[in-house]
C-alpha positions in Angstrom: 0.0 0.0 0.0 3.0 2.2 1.0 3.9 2.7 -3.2 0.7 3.2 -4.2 0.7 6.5 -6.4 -2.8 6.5 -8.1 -5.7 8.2 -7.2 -7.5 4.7 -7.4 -6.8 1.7 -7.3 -7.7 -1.9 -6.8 -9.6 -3.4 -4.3 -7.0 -6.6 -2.7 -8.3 -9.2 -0.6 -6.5 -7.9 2.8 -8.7 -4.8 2.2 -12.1 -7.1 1.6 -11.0 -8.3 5.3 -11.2 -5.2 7.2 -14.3 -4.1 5.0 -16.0 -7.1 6.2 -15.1 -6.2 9.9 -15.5 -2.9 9.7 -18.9 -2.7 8.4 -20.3 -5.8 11.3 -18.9 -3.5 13.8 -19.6 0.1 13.5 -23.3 -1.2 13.0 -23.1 -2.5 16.4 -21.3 -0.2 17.7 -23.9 3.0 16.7 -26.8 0.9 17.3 -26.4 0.8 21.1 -25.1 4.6 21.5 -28.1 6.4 21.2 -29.7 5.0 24.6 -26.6 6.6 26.7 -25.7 9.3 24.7 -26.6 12.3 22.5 -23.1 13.0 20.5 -20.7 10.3 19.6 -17.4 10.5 17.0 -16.5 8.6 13.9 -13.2 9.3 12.1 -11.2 7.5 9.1 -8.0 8.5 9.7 -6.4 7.3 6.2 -9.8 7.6 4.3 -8.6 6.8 0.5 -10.6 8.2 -2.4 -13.9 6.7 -1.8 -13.8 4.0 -4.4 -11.7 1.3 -6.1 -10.4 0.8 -9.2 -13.6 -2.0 -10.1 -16.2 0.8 -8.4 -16.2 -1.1 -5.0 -16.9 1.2 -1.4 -14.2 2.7 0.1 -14.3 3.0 4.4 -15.9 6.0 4.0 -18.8 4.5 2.3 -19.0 1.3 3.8 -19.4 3.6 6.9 -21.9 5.7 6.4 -24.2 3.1 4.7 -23.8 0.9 7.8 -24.4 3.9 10.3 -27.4 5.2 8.4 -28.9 1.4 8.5 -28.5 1.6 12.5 -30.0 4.7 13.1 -32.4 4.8 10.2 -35.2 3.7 13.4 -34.1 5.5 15.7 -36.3 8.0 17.7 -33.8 9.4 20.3 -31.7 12.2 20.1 -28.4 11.4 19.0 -26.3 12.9 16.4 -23.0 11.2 15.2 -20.2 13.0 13.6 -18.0 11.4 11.3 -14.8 12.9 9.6 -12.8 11.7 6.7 -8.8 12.4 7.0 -6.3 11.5 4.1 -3.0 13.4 3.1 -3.6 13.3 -0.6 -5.9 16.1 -1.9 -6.7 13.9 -5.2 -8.2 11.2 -3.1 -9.6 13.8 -1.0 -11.2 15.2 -4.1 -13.1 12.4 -5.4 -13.7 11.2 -1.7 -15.5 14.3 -1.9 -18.1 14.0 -5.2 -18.2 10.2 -3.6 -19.7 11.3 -0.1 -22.2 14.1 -2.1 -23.7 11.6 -4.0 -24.2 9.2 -1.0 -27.3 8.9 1.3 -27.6 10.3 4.7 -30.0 10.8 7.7 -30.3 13.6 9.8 -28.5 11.7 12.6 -25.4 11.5 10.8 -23.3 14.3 9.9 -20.7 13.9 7.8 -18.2 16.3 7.8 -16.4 17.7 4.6 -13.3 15.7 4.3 -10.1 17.1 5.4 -6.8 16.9 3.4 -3.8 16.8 5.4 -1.8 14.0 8.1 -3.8 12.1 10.5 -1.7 12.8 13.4 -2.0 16.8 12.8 -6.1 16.7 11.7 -7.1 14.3 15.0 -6.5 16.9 18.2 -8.3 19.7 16.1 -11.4 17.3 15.2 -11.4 16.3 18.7 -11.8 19.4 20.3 -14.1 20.4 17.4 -16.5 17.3 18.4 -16.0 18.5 22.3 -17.1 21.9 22.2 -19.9 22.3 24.5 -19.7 18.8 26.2 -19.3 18.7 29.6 -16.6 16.2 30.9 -14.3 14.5 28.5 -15.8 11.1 28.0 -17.9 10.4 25.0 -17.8 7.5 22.5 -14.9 7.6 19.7 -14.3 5.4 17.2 -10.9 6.0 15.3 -10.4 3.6 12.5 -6.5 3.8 11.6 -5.6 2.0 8.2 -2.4 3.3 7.7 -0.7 3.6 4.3 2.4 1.5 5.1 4.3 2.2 9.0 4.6 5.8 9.8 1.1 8.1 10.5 -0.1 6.1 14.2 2.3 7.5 16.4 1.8 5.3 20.0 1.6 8.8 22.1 -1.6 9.8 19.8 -3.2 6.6 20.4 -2.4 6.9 23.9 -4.3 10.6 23.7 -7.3 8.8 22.2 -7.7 6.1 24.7 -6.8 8.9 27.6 -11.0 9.2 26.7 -12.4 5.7 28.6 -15.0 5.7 26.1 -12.7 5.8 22.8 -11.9 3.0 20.9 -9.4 2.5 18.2 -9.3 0.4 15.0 -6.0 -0.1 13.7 -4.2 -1.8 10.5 -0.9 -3.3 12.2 1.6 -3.1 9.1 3.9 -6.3 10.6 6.0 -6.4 7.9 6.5 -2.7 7.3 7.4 -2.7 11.0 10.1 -5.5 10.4 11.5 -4.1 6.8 12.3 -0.5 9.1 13.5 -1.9 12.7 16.8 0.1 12.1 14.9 3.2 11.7 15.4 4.5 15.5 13.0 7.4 15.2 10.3 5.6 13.3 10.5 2.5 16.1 10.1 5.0 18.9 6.7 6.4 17.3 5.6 2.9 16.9 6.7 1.7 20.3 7.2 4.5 22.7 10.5 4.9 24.6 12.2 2.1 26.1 12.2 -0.7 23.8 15.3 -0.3 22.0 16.8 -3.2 23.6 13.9 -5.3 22.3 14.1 -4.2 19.2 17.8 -5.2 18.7 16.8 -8.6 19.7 14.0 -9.0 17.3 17.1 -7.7 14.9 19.5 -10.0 15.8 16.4 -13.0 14.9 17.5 -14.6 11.8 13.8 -16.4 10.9 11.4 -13.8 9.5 8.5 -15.4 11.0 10.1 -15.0 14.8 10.3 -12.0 13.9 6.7 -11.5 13.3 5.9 -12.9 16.4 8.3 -11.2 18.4 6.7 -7.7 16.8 3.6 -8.8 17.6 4.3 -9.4 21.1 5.9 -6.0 21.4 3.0 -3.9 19.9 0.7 -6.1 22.3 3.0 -5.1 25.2 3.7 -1.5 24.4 -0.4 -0.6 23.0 -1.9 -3.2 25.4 -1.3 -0.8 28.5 -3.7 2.2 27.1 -6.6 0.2 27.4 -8.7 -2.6 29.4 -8.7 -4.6 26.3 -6.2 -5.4 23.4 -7.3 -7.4 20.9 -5.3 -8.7 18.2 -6.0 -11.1 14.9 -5.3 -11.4 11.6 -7.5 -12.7 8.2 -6.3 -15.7 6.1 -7.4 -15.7 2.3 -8.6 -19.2 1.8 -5.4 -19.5 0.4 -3.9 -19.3 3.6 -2.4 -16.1 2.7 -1.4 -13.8 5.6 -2.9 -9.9 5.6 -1.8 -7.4 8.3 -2.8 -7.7 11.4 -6.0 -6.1 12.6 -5.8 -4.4 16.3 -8.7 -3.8 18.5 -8.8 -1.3 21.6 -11.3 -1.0 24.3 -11.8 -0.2 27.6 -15.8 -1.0 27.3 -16.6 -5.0 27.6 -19.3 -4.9 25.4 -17.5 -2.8 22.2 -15.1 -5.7 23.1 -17.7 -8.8 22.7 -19.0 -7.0 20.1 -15.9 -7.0 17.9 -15.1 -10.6 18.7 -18.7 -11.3 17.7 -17.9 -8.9 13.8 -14.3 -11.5 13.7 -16.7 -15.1 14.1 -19.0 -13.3 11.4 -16.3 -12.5 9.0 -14.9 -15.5 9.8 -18.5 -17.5 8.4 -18.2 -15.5 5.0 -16.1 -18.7 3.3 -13.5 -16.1 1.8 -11.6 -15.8 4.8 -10.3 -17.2 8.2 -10.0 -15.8 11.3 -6.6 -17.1 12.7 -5.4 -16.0 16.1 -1.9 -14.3 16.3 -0.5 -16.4 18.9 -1.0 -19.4 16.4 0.8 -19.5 12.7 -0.9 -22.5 11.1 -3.9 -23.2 12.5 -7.0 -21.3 10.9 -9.6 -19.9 13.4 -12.7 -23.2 12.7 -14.6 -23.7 15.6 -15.4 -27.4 15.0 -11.6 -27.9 14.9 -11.3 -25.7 17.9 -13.8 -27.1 20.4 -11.2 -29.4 22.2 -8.9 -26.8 23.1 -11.9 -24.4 24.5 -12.8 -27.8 26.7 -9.4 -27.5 28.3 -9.1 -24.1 28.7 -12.1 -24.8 31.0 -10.8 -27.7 32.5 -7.7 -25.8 33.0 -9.5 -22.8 34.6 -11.7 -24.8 37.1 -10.6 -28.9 37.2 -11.9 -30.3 40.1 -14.2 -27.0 41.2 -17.8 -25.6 41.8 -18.3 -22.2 39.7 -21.4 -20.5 38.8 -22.4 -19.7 35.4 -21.5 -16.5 35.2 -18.0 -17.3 35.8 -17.6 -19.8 33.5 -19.2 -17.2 31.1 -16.7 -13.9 32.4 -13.9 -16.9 31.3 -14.8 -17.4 28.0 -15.5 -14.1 27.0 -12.8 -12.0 28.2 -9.9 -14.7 28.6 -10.2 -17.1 25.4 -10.7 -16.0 21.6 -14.1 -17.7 22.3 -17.6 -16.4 22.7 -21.1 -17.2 25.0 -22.4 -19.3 22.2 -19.5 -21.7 22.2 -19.3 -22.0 25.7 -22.8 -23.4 25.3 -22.1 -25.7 22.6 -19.0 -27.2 24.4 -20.5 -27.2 27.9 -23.5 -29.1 26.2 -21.7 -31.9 24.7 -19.3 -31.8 27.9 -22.5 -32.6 30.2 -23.0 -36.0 32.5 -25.9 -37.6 32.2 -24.8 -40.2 34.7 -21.7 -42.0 32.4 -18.3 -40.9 32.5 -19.1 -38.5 35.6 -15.6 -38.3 36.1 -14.9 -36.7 32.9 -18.0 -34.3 32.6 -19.5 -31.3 34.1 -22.5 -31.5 36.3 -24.7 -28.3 36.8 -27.4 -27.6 39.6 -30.1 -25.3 39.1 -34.0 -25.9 39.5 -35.9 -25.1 36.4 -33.6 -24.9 34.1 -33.8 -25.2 30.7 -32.0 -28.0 28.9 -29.1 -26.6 27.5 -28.2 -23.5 29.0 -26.1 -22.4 31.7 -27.9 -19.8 33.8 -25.8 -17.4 35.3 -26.6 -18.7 38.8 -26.3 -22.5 38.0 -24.0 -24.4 39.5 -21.4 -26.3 37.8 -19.5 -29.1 39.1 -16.1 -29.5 37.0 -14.3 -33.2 36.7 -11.4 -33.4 38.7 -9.8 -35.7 36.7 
């Protein structure tokens, strides 16, 4: 993406992945807003021109559509603002004649979009979207699809995230990080201070994959510390090709659940595969995967008496899994008097076969 010089261009498979995601999650995400709040803030910080070379939506596009879809029944009072940002003024241009011609609801405005860096447009826009807002918490979404390495400086994601109710979207260019680890200045905008001496060890790895890994690990370390969540995955063409990495963060457990939920869906599409980034081969199928969520479980509470809801809290905040597996598995993984050793028993009068009530009682195998 980094030597792409034309105004347009076409659409690759790596950007069909975070279209996909994109557009499952800013539909949840607006959908629930207006029943806290009256304002909330959308921006695409590296917006393109709108369109691809074969006429496909751009972010922009896909966004508003999405937004407008969400809101279009909506009787409360809410208003969300969404901004455009890209450095080129040709993309900007025809980003432009794209948004004119595009439907909108009053609940939406769409700003005019800005030519000009990310980093420099962002604190303006901000304080923009703040004026007359008491307090300094309000829901943000910044969705961050760099153009190669440089434009996502940690300390500006560290401003965004300073708001509780901010969340970030970001393209994690792995291998753009790994083709400019010598670039000092560029590693400490990526990284923050203090992990030069981690950075010469991921230099001194020989194996370009380690490498990957080791940069993952790094971002996850530095990034994970501005918010209550860090989530982290990547999509596999089903030719097993690798995209960039895709980075969620969150301090809000549902914007969280709800991400993981826009992953499983892109993931049911066919064209791609989820994949976790602590794993290289294995792709992200849940009927391959139901074994290993057993023994995270079994791991967690061998031999123990839990409640429902804690079994639940597990799952969906600890494992790449979500409610409705935990279902499936606990349901296959259920005594009914043979092999009592090896299954779960629950207590809880008037339940419903198959579910796990939040105040059941479930007795894990010890062995």
């Amino acid at each position: 993406m980094a030597g792409i010089s034309e105004t347009i261009w076409p659409c690759e498979k790596h950007t069909e992945a975070k279209h996909l995601i994109l557009k499952s999650y800013i539909g949840a995400w607006v959908s629930i807003l207006p029943n806290k709040f009256s304002k909330a803030l959308f921006v695409d910080g590296f917006s393109g021109p709108g369109e691809y070379e074969g006429g496909e939506p751009g972010s922009p596009l896909i966004a508003i559509a999405e937004v407008g879809n969400a809101l279009k029944n909506t009787t409360k009072n809410f208003s969300l603002q969404m901004y455009f940002v890209d450095a080129r003024n040709d993309r900007i241009e025809n980003l432009k004649q794209k948004i004119s011609s595009a439907q909108s609801d009053s609940k939406i405005k769409i700003h005019e979009p800005i030519c000009g860096r990310f980093e420099d447009e962002l604190p303006g826009i901000i304080t923009n979207f703040k004026n007359g807002i008491l307090g300094s918490q309000f829901p943000m979404l910044i969705f961050i699809d760099p153009f190669g390495v440089k434009g996502y400086p940690l300390e500006l994601i560290r401003k965004i995230l300073s708001n509780r109710s901010a969340e970030v979207f970001l393209l994690l260019d792995v291998d753009g990080i790994n083709r400019n680890l010598s670039n000092a200045p560029l590693m400490k905008e990526v990284f923050g201070d203090g992990c030069e001496k981690i950075i010469e060890e991921i230099l001194r790895e020989g194996d370009t994959q380690t490498r990957y890994k080791m940069i993952r690990k790094l971002h996850e370390k530095v990034a994970g510390r501005l918010s209550q969540f860090y989530l982290p995955f990547r999509m596999l063409e089903t030719s097993k090709k690798v995209f960039h990495d895709m980075v969620f963060l969150t301090n809000n457990q549902l914007g969280f659940l709800k991400m993981k939920e826009a992953m499983w869906r892109a993931d049911s599409s066919g064209r791609f595969q989820f994949v976790d980034t602590e794993y290289n081969s294995l792709t992200f199928d849940f009927k391959a995967w139901k074994m290993e969520l057993w023994d995270l479980m079994l791991k967690k509470f061998r031999g123990r008496k839990v409640t429902g809801a804690e079994v639940k809290a597990f799952v969906e905040f600890n494992t790449r899994f979500l409610d409705r597996h935990k279902r499936e598995v606990l349901n296959e993984n259920e005594t009914s008097g043979m092999d009592a050793d090896k299954k779960i028993r629950v207590e809880k009068i008037g339940r419903k076969k198959n579910t796990f009530p939040e105040d059941a009682a479930i007795y894990f195998p010890a062995g």
